[in-house]
C-alpha positions in Angstrom: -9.0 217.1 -1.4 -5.9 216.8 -3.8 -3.6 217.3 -1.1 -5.1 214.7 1.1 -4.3 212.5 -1.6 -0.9 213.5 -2.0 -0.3 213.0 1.5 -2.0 209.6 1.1 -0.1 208.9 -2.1 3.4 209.9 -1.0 2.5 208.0 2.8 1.5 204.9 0.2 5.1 205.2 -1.9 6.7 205.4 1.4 5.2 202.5 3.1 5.8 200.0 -0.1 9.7 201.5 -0.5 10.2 200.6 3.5 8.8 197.1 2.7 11.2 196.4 -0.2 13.9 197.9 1.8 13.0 195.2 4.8 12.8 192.5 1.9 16.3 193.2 0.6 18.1 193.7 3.7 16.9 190.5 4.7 18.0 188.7 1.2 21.1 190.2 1.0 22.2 189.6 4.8 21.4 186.1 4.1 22.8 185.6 0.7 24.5 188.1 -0.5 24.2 190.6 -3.0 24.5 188.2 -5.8 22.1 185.9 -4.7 19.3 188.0 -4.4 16.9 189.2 -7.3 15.2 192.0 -7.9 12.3 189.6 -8.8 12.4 187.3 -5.4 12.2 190.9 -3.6 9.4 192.5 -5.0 7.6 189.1 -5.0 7.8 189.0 -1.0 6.0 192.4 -1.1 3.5 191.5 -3.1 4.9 193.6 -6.7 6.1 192.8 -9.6 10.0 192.9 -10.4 9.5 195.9 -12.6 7.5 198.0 -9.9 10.5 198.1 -8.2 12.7 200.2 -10.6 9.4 202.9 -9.4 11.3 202.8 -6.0 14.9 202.0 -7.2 16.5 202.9 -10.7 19.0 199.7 -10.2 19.7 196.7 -7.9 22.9 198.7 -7.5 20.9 201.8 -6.2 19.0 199.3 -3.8 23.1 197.7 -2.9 23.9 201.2 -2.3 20.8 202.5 -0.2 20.7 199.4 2.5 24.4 199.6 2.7 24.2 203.0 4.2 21.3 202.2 6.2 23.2 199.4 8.0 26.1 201.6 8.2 24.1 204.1 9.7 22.3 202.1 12.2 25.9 200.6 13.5 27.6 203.9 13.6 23.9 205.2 15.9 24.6 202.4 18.0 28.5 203.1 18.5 28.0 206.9 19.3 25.8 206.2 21.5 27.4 203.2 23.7 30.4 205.7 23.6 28.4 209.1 24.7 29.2 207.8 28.3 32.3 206.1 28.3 35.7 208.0 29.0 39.2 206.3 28.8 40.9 204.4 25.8 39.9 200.7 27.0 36.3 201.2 28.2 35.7 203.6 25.1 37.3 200.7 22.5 34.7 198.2 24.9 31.8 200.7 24.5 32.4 201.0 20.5 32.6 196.8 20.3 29.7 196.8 22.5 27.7 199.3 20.1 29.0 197.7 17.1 27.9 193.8 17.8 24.7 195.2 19.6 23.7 196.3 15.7 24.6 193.2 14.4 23.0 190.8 16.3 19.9 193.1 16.6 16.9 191.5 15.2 17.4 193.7 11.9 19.0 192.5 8.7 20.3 196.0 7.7 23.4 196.7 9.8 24.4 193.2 8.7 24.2 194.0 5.3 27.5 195.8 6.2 29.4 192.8 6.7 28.2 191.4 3.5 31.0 190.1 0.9 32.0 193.1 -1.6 34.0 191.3 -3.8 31.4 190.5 -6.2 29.6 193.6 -6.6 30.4 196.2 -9.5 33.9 197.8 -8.8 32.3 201.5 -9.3 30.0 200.4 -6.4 32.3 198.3 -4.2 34.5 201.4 -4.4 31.6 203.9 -2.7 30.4 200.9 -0.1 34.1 200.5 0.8 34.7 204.2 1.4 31.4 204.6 3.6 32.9 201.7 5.4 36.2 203.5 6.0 34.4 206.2 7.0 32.8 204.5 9.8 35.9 202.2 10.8 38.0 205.8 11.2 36.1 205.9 14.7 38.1 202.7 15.6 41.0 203.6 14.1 40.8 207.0 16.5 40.1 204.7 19.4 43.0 202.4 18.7 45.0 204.8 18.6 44.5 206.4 22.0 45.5 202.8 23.4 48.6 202.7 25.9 49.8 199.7 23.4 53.8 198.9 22.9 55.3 200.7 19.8 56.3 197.5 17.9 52.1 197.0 18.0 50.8 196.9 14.5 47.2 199.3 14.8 46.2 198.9 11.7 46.4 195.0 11.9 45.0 195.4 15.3 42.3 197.6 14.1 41.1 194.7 11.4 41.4 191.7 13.9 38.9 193.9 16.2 36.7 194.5 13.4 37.1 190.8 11.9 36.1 189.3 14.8 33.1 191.2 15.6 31.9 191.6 11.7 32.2 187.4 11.6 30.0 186.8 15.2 27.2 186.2 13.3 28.4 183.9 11.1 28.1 181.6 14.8 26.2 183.5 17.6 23.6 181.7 19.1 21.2 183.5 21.6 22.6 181.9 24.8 24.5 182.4 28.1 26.8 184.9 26.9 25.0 188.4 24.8 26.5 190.3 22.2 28.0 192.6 24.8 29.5 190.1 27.0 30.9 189.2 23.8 32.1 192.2 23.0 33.5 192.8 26.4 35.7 189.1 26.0 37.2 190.5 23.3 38.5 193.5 24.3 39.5 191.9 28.0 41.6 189.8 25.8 43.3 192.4 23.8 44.1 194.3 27.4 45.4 191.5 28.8 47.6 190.6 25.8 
């Protein structure tokens, strides 16, 4: 009987620290880290503020959990638009596909990525920003393999790919044109130069 209560308790822990994970990735995609409290959080899902630090030693803890969530979910999405891609421009298309895919899903953590970092602590902007790196190495591989001219800047052209698909959805509206036709405008522009 105690370990069906276990199981229950553990299943229980688990179900409230998915619901205040939902809760913050939502705040925080909305209004940044700053603007969100511990208190507004746990009172969406039904706690009190200090039932939280149960789930979460620190708001920073929280910062740091989602942020490699989102992270994670974009990266799933870009490995696998690019499983079946081959050549430098449809492989660059395939990763900007994957990449705006996540962040226009109907999920708040993959856009907790593109959240403002200037304002978090600088011990923790300093782990986010390396996670980031880590993930924006795939397109500074893929940039790389482009049959570009030498005077071509890749660095600069690796953050104007990435600056324009992190601030989409800042302005996308469901419409005519989805994230992937999006995605593919972009890079037909940088082809065509």
């Amino acid at each position: 009987m105690s370990d069906t209560r276990s199981r229950a308790a553990a299943a229980a822990k688990s179900n409230r620290r998915v619901a205040l994970l939902t809760a913050a990735a939502r705040h925080f995609a909305n209004g940044g880290f700053e603007a969100a409290s511990m208190r507004d959080i746990a009172r969406e899902v039904g706690m009190l503020a200090g039932s939280m630090y149960y789930h979460f030693p620190s708001k920073d803890a929280l910062i740091e959990e989602l942020y490699a969530l989102g992270v994670g979910q974009v990266t799933t999405a870009v490995e696998r638009a690019l499983a079946d891609a081959t050549g430098p421009w449809p492989r660059l298309e395939a990763a900007c596909v994957g990449h705006l895919d996540a962040l226009l899903a109907d999920s708040s953590f993959a856009r907790v990525m593109t959240a403002d970092l200037s304002r978090v602590p600088v011990r923790l902007r300093r782990r986010l920003v390396a996670r980031r790196d880590a993930y924006e190495q795939r397109f500074t591989a893929l940039i790389a393999d482009l049959p570009l001219p030498p005077d071509i800047d890749r660095r600069l052209l690796r953050l104007h790919v990435l600056g324009a698909l992190n601030w989409t959805p800042t302005w996308y509206r469901p419409g005519p044109q989805s994230p992937a036709d999006i995605a593919r405008s972009l890079v037909r522009a940088l082809r065509r130069g």
